[in-house]
SENU-62450 format. One record per residue: residue in three letters; x, y, z of N, C-alpha, C in turn. Coordinates in steps of 0.1 Angstrom, whole numbers, m for minus. Each point is the difference from the previous one (the first is absolute). Layout:
! SENU-62450
PT   code     n.X     n.Y     n.Z    ca.X    ca.Y    ca.Z     c.X     c.Y     c.Z
PT    ALA       X       Y       Z       X       Y       Z       X       Y       Z
...
***
This chain:
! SENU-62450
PT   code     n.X     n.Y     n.Z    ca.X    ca.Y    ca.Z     c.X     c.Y     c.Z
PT    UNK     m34    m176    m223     m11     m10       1       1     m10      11
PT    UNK      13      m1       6       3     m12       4       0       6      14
PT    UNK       2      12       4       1       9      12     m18       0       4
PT    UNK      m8       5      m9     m18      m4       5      m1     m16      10
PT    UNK       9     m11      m6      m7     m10      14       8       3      12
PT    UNK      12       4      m4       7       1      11      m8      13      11
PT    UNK      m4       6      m6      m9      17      14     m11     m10       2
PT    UNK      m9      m9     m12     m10      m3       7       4      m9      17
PT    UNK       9      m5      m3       5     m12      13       3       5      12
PT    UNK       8      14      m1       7       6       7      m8      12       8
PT    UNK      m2       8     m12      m3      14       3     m10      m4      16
PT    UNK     m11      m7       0      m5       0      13       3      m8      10
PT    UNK      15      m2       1       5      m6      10       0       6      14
PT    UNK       3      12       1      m3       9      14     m17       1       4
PT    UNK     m13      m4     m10     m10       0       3      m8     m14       7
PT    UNK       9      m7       0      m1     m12      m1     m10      m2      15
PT    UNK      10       4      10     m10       8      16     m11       1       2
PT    UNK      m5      12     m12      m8       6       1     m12      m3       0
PT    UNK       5     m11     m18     m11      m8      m4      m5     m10      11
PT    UNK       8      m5       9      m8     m12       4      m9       8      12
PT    UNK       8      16       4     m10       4      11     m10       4      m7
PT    UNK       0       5     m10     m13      10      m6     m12     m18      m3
PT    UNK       5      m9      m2      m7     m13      m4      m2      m9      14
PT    UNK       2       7       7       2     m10      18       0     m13      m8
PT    UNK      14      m8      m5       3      m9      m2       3      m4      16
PT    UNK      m5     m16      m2       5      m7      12      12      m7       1
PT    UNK       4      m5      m9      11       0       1      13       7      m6
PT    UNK      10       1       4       9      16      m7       4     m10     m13
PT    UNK       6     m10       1       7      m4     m11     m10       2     m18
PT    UNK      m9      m4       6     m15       5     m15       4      12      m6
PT    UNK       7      10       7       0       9     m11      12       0     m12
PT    UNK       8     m13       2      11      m6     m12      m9      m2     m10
PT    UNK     m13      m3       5     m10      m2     m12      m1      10     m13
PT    UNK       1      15       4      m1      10     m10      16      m2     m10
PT    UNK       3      m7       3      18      m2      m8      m7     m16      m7
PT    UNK      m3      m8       8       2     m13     m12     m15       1      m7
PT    UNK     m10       9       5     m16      m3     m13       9       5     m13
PT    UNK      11      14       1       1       1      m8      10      m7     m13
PT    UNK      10      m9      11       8      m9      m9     m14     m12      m3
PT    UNK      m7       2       4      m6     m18      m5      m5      10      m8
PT    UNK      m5       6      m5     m11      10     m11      14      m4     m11
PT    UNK      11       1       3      14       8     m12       0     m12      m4
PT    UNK       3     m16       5       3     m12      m6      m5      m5     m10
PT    UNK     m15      m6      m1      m3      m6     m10      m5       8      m9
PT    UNK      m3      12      m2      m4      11      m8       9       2     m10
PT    UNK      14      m7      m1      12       2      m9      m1      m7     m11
PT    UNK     m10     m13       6       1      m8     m13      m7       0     m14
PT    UNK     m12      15       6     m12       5     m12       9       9      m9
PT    UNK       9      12      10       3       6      m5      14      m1     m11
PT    UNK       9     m11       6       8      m6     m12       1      m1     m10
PT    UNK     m12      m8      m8      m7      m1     m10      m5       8      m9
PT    UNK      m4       9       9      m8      12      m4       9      11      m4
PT    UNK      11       0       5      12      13      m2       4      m6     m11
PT    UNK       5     m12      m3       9     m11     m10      m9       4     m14
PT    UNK     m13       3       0     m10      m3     m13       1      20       3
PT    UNK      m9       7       3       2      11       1       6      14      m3
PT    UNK      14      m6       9      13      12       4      m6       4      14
PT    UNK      16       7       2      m2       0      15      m7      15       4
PT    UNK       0       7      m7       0      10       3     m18       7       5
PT    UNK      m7      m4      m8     m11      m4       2      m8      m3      11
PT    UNK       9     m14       2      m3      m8      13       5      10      12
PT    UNK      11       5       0       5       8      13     m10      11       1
PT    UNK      m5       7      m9      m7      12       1     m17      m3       6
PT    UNK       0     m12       1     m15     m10       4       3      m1      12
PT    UNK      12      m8       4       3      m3      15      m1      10       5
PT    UNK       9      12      m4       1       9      11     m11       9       5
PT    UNK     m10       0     m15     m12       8       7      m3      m7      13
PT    UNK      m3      m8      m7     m10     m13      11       4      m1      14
PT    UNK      17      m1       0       7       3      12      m3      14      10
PT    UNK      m1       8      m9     m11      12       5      m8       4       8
PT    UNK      m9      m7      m4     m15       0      m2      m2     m11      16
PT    UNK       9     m10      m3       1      m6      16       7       9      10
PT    UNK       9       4      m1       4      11      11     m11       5       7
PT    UNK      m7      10      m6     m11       8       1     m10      m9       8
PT    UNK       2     m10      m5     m14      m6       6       4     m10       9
PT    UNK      11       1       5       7      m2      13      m2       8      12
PT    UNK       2      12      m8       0      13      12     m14      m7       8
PT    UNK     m15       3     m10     m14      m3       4      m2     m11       6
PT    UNK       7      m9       4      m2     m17       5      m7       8      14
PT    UNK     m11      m4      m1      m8       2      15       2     m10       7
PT    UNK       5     m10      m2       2     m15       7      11      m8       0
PT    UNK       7      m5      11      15      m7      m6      m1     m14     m12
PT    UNK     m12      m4       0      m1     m11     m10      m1       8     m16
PT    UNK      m8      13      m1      m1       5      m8      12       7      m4
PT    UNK      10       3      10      15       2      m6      10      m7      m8
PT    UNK      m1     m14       8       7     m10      m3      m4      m2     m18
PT    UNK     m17       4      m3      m2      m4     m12       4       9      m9
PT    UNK       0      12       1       7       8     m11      13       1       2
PT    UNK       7      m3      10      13      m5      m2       8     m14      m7
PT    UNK     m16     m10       5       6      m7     m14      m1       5     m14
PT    UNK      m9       9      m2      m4       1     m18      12       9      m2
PT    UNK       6       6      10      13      13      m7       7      m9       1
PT    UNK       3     m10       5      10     m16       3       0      m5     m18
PT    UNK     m13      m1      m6      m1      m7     m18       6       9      m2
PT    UNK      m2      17       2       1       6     m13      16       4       0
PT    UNK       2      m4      12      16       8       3       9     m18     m11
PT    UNK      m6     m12      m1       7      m8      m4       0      m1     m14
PT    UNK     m10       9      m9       6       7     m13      10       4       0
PT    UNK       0      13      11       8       8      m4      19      m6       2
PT    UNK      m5     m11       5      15      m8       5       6      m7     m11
PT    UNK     m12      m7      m8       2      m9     m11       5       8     m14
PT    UNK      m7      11       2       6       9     m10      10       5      m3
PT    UNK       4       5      12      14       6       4      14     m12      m3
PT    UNK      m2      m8      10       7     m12      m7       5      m8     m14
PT    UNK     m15       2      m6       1      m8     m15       6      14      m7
PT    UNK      m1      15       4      12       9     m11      13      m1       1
PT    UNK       2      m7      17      17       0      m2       5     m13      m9
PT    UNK     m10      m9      m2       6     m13      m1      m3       2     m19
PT    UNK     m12       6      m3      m3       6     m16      17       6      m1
PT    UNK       9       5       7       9      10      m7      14      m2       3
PT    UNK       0     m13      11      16      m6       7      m6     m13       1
PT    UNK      13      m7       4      m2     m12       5      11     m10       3
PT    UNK       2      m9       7      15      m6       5       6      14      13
PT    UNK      13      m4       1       4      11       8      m7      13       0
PT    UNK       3       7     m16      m7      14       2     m12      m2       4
PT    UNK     m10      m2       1     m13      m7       9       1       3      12
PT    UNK       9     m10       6       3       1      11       7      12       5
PT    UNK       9      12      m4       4      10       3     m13      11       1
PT    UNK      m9      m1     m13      m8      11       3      m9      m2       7
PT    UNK       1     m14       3     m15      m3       9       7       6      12
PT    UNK       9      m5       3      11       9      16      m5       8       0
PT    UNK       2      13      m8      m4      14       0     m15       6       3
PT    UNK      m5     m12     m10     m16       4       3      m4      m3      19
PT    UNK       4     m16       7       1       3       6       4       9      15
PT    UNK      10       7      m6       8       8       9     m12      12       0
PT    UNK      m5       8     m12     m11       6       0     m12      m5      12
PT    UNK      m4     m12      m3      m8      m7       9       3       2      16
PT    UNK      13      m3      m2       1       0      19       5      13       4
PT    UNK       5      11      m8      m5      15       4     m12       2       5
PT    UNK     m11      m3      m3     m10       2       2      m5      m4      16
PT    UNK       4     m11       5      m8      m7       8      13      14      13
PT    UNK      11       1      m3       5      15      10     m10      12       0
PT    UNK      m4       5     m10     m11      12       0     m11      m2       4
PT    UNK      m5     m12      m5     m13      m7       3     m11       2      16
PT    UNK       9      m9      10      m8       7      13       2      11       7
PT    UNK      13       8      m6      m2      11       3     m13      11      m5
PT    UNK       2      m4     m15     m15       6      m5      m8       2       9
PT    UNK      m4     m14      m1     m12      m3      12       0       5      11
PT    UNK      11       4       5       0       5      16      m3      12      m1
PT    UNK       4      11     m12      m3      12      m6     m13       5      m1
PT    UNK      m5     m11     m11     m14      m3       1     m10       4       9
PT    UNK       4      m9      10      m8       0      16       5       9       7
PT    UNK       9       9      m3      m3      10       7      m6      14       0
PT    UNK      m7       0     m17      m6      10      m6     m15      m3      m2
PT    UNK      m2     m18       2     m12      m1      m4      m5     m16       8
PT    UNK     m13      m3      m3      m3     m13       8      10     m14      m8
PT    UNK      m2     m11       7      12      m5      m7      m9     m11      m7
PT    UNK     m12       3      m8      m2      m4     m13       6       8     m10
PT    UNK       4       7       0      13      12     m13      12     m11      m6
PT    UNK       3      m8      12      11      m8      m5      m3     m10      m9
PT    UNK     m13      m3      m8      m8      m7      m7      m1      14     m12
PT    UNK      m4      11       6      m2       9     m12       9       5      m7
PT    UNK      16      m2       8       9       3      m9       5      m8      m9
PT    UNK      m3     m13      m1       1     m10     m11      m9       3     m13
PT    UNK     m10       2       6      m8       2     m15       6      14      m5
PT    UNK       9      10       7       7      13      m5       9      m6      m9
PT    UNK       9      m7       7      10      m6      m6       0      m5     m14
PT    UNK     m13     m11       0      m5      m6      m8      m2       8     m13
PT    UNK      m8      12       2      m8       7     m12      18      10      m4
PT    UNK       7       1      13      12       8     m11       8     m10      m8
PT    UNK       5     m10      10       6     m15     m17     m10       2      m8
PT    UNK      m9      m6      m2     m13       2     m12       4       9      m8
PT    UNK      m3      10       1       9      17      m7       7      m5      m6
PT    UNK      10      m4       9      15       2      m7       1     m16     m11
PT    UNK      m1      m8       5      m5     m10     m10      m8       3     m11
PT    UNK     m12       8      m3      m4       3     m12       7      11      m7
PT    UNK       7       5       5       9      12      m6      14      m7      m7
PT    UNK      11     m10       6       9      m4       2       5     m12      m7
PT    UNK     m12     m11       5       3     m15       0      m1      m2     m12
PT    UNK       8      m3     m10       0     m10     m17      m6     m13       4
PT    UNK      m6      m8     m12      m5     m15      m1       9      m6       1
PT    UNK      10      m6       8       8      m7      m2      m3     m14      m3
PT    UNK     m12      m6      m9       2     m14      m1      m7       3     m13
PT    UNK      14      m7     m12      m2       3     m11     m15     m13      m8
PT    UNK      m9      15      m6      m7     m12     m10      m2     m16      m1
PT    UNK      17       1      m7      m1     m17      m2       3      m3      11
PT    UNK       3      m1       9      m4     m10      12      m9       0       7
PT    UNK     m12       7      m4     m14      m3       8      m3     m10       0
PT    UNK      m6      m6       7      m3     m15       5     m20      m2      m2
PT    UNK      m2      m8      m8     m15      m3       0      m9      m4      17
PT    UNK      m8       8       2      m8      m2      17      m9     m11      m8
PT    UNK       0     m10       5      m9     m11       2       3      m7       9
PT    UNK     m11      m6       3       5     m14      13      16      m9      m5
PT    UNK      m3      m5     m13      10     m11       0      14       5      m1
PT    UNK      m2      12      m5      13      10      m2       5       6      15
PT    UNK      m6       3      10       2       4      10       5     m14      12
PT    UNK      m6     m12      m5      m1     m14       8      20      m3      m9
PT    UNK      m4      m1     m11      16       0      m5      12       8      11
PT    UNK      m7      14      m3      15       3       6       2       3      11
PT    UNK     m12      m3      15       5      m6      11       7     m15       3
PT    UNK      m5     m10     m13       5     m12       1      17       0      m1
PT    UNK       4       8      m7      13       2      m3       8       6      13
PT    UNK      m7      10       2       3       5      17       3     m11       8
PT    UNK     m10      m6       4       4     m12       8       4     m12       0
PT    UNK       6       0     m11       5     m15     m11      15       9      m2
PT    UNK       8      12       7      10       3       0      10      m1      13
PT    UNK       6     m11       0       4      m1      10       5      13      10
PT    UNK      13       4      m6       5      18       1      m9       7       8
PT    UNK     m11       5      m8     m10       6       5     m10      m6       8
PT    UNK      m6     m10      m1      m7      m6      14       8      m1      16
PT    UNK      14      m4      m5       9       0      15       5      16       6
PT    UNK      m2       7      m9       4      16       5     m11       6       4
PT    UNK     m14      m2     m10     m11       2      10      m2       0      13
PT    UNK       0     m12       0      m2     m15      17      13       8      10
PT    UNK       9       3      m3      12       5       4      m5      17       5
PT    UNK      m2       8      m6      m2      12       3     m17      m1       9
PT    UNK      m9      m3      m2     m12      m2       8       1       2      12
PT    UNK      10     m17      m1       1      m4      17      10      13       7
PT    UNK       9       4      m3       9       9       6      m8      13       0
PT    UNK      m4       4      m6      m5      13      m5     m10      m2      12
PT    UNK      m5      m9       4     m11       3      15       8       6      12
PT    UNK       9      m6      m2       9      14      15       0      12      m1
PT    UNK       4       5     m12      m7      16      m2     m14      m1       0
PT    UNK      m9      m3       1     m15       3      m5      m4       1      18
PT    UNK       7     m11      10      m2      m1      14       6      16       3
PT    UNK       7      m3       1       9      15       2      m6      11      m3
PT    UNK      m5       6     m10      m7       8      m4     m17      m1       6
PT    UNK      m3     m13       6     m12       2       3      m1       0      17
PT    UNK      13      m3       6       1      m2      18      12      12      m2
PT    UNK       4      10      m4       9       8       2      m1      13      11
PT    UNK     m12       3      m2      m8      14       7       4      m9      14
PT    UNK     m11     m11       5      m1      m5       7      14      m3       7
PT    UNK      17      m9      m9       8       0       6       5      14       7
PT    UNK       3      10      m5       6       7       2      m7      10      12
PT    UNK     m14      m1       2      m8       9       8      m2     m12      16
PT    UNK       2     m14      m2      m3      m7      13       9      m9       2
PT    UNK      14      m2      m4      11      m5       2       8      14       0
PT    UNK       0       7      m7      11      11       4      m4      12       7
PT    UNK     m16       2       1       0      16       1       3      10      m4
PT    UNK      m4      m4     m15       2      13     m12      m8       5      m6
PT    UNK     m11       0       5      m9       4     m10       2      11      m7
PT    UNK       5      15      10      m1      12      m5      16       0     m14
PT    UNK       4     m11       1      11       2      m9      m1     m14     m12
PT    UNK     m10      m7       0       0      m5      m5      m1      m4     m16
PT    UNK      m1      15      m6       0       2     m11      17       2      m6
PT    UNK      13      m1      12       8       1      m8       8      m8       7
PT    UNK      m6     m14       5       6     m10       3       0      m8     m14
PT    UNK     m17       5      m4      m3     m11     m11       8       4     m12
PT    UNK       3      13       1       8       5     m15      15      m6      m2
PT    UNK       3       0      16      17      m9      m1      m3     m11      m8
PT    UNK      m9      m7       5       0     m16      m5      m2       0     m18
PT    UNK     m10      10      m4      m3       2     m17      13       3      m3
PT    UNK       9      14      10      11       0      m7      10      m5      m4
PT    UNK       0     m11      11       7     m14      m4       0      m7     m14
PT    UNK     m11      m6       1      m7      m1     m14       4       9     m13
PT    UNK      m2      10       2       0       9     m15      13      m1       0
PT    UNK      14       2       6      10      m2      m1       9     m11      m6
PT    UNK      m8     m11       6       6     m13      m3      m7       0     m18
PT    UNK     m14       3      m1      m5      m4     m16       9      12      m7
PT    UNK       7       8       5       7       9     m11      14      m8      m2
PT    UNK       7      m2      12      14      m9       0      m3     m15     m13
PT    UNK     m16      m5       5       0     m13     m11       0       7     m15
PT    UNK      m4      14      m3      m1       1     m12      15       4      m6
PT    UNK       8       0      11      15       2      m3       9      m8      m2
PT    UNK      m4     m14       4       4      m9       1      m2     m13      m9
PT    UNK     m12      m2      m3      m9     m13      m3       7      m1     m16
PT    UNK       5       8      m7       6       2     m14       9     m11       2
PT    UNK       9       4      10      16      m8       1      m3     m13       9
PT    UNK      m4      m2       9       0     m13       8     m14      m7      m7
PT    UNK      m8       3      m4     m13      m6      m7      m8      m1      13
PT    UNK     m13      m9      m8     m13       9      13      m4     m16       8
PT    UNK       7     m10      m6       0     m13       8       8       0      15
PT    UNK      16       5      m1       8       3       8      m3      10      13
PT    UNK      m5      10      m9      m4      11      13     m13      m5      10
PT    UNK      m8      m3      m9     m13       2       8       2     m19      11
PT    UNK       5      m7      m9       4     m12       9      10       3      13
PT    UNK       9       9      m1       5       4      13      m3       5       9
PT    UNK     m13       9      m9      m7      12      13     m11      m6      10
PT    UNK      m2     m10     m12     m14     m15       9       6      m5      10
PT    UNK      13      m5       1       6      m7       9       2       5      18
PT    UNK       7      17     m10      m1       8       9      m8       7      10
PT    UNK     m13       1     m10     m15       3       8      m2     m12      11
PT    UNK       3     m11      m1      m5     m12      11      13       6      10
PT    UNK      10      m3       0      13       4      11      m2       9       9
PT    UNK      m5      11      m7      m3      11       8      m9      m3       4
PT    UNK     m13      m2      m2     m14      m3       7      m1     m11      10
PT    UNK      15      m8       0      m1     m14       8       9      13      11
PT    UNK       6       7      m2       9       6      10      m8      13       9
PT    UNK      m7       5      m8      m8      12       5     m10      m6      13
PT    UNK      m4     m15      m7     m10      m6      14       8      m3       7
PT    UNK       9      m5      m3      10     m12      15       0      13       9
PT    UNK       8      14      m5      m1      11       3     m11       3      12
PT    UNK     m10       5      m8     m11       2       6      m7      m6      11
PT    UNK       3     m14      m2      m8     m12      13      13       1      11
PT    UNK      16       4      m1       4      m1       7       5       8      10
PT    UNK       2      13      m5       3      14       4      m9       7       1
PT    UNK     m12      m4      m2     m15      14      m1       1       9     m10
PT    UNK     m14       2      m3      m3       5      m9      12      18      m1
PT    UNK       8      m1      m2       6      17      m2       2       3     m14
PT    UNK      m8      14      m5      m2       3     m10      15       7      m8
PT    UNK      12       4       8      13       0      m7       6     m16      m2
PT    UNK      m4      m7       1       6     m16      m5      m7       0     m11
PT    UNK     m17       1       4     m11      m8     m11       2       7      m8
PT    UNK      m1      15      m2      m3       8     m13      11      m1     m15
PT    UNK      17      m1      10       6      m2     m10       4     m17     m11
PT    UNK      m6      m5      10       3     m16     m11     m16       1      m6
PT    UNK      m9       9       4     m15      m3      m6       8       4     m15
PT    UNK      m1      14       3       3       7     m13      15      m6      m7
PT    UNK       2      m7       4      12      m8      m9     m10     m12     m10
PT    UNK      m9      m5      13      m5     m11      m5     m10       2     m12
PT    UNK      m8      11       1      m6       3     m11       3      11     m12
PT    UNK      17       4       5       5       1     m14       1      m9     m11
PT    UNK       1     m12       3       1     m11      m6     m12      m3     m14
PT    UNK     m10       6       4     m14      m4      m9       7      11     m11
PT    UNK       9       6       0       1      13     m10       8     m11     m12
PT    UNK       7      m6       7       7      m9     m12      m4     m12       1
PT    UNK     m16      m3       1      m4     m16      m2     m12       8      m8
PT    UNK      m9      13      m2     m11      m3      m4       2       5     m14
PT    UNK       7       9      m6       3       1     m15       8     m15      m4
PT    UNK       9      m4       5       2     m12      m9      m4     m10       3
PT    UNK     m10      m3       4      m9     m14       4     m11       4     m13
PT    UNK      m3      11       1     m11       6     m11       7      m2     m18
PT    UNK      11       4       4      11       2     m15      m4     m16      m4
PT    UNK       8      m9      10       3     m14      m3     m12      m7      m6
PT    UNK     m13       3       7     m12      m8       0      m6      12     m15
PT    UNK       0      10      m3      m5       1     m14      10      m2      m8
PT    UNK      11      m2       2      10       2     m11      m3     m10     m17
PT    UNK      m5     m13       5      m6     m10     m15      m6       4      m2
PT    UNK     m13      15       1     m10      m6       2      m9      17     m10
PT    UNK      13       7      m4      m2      10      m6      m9       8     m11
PT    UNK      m5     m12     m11     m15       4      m6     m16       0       5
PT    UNK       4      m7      10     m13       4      11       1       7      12
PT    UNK       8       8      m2       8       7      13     m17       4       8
PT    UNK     m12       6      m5      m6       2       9      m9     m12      11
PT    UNK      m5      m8     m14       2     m14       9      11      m5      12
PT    UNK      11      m1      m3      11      m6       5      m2      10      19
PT    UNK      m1      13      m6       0      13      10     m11      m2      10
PT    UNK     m15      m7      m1     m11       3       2       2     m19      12
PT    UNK       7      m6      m7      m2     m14       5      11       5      14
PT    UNK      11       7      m4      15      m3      12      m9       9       8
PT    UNK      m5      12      m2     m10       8      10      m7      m7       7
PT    UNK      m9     m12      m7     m11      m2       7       4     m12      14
PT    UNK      14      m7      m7       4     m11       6      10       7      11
PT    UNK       5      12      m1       7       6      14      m6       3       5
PT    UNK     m10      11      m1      m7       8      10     m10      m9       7
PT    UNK     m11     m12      m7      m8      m7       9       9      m6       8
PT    UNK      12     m10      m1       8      m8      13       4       9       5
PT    UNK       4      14      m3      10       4      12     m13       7       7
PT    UNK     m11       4      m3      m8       3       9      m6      m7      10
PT    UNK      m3     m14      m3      m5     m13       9      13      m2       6
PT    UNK      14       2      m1       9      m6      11       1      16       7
PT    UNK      m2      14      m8       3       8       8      m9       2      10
PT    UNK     m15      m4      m1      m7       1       6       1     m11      16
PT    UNK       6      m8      m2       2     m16       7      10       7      10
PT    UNK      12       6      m6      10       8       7      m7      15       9
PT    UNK      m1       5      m2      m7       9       5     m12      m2       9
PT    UNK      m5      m4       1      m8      m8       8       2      m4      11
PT    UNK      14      m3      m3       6      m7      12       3      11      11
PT    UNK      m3      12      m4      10      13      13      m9      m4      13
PT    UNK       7       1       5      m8      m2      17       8      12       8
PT    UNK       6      11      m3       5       7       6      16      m3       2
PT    UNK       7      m9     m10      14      m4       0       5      m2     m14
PT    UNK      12       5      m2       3       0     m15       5     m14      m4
PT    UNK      m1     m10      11      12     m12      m1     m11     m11      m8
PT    UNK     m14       1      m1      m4      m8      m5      m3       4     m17
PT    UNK       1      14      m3       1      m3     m11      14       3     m12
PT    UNK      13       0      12      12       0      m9      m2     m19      m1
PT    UNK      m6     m10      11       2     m14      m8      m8       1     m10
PT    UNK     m10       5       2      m4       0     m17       4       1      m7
PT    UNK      10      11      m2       9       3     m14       7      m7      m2
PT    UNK       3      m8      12      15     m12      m1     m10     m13      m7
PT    UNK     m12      m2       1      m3      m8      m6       0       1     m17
PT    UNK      m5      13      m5      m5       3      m7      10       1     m13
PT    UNK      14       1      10      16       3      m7       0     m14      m2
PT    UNK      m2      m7      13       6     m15     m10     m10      m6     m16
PT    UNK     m13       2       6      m9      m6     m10       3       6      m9
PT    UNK       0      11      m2       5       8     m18      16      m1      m4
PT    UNK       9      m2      11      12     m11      m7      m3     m14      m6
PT    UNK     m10      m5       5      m1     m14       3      m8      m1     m17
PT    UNK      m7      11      m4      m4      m1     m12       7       6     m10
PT    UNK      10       3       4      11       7      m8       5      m9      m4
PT    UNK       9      m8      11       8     m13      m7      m7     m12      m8
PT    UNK     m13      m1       4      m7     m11      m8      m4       6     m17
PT    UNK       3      14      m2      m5       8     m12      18      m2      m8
PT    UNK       7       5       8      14      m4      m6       5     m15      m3
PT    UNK      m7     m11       8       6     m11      m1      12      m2      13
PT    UNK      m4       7      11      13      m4      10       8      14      m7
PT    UNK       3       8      m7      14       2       0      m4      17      m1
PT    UNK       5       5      13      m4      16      m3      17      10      m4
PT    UNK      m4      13      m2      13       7      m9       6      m3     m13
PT    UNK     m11      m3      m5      m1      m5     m12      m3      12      m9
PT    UNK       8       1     m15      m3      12      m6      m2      m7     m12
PT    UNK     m12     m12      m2      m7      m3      m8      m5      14     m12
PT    UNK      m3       8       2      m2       9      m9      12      11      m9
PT    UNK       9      m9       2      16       7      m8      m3     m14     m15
PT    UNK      m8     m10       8       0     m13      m3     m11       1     m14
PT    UNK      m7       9      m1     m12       0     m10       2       4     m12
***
């Protein structure tokens, strides 16, 4: 379930070109647009579906999303117009943030504390397999067919999870913890969300960081094709860097048991800024060379593999009988900031990578900077041995 946003984001990354020639976009950077209509579509759409999975069951709810997620594919392929793309890539943007809130609220319905945080690793690491296969797909894709297919293979995707979801998936949220849908009942248990310290600062904390991946993912074609001259290999420059990632979220699911998920993920924060202060000094001083940049990149964004399962762990961990609530609010409060700073960051490309590694240097301190105000000043703390 969790691999569907990840192809929607990715899978048309090699198309990315094409789109803006088939659209004589005027300016190149607009076509990041087809990447953030659909995170702004995925944000606040979390907070209906929360609620709604919490009173319900999840299962239900997933088999809704995903049609729906479908149904937008398909009607992506047909966008006769780039504005008319943008809009069904927001609506597969709502339906894909079901399918996020769902997924989430089963691990947290069945673990929680460390084990939480281990299997969320895992799920993870599933996740960033995908984003390696992903523009290759796409490249596949377009070489058998026009490169609206790379929209039609989502809704493939889509209808085979569906399948297997209605064949497979148990209700994992028992009876008695269904939650009454009413306004004041729903206004309740966002108030608690945000009336939790824990979780309001791990929010605020993953948002802001989590916009360097969202930049990345939306100026990547572009880095690698007009700073390096890669386009024809570009699909497995981008898979180094996922594979960075999937690696590191497997190591955190190996780890986060014994050192706890305060420790790790506070170290790998710190580390994300170092390297991103070092990659630029790097870069503005030696010139852009892609054997310096590529290996501290992919160091630098190994790092999100052991901040985004336990930022997630930390921030639902109180918050467990409303897990789809709790799931629907951390969704809605990551993905909208990291999209408005990813978008802020990215933005910035002018044909040099040096303005948006300050980005991430910014982006590392502010999500430290809300780390320590969520801890009280005092990070490596294994407050949760403490509960």
């Amino acid at each position: 379930m969790m691999a569907l946003n990840a192809l929607a984001i990715d899978t048309m990354l090699p198309a990315l070109h094409n789109i803006a020639t088939t659209y004589s976009l005027q300016h190149e950077n607009d076509q990041q647009l087809v990447i953030f209509a659909y995170v702004l579509g995925f944000g606040a759409p979390q907070l209906v579906f929360g609620p709604i999975s919490d009173r319900f069951g999840r299962k239900g709810v997933a088999l809704f999303c995903i049609a729906a997620y479908s149904i937008a594919g398909f009607a992506c392929m047909l966008s006769w117009t780039f504005d008319l793309l943008l809009f069904t890539r927001f609506l597969q943007g709502i339906a894909a943030s079901g399918i996020r809130v769902v997924a989430v609220s089963i691990v947290r319905d069945l673990m929680e504390g460390r084990a939480m945080a281990r299997i969320m690793s895992l799920v993870m690491t599933v996740f960033m397999i995908v984003p390696i296969l992903a523009p290759a797909v796409g490249q596949g894709v377009m070489l058998l067919a026009p490169w609206q297919w790379t929209f039609g293979i989502l809704s493939l995707a889509g209808i085979g999870c569906g399948t297997w979801i209605a064949l497979r998936l148990p209700e994992t949220l028992k009876p008695e913890d269904r939650q009454p849908l009413n306004v004041a009942q729903t206004f309740r248990g966002y108030k608690r969300v945000v009336t939790t310290p824990v979780t309001i600062g791990y929010m605020g904390a993953s948002g802001v960081i989590f916009g360097a991946l969202f930049s990345y993912v939306a100026s990547s074609e572009q880095v690698f094709r007009e700073v390096f001259n890669k386009t024809d290999t570009f699909v497995l420059w981008f898979a180094g860097i996922a594979g960075a990632l999937s690696v590191s979220n497997f190591m955190n699911s190996r780890i986060v048991e014994r050192f706890g998920m305060r420790r790790v993920s506070h170290t790998v924060l710190i580390g994300f800024i170092l390297l991103s202060i070092l990659n630029a000094a790097l870069m503005a001083t030696m010139g852009e060379r892609l054997e310096i940049f590529y290996p501290l990149f992919a160091l630098t964004f190994a790092c999100f593999g052991m901040m985004g399962a336990n930022f997630s762990a930390l921030g639902m961990e109180p918050l467990g009988r409303i897990a789809g609530t709790a799931s629907a609010a951390y969704g809605f409060m990551t993905t909208t900031v990291a999209s408005f700073f990813g978008w802020m960051v990215a933005s910035r490309f002018d044909g040099s990578v040096v303005p948006i590694l300050e980005g991430y240097v910014g982006l590392g301190i502010a999500s430290l900077v809300i780390v320590l105000i969520t801890e009280r000043g005092k990070l490596f703390g294994t407050r949760e041995d403490e509960a």
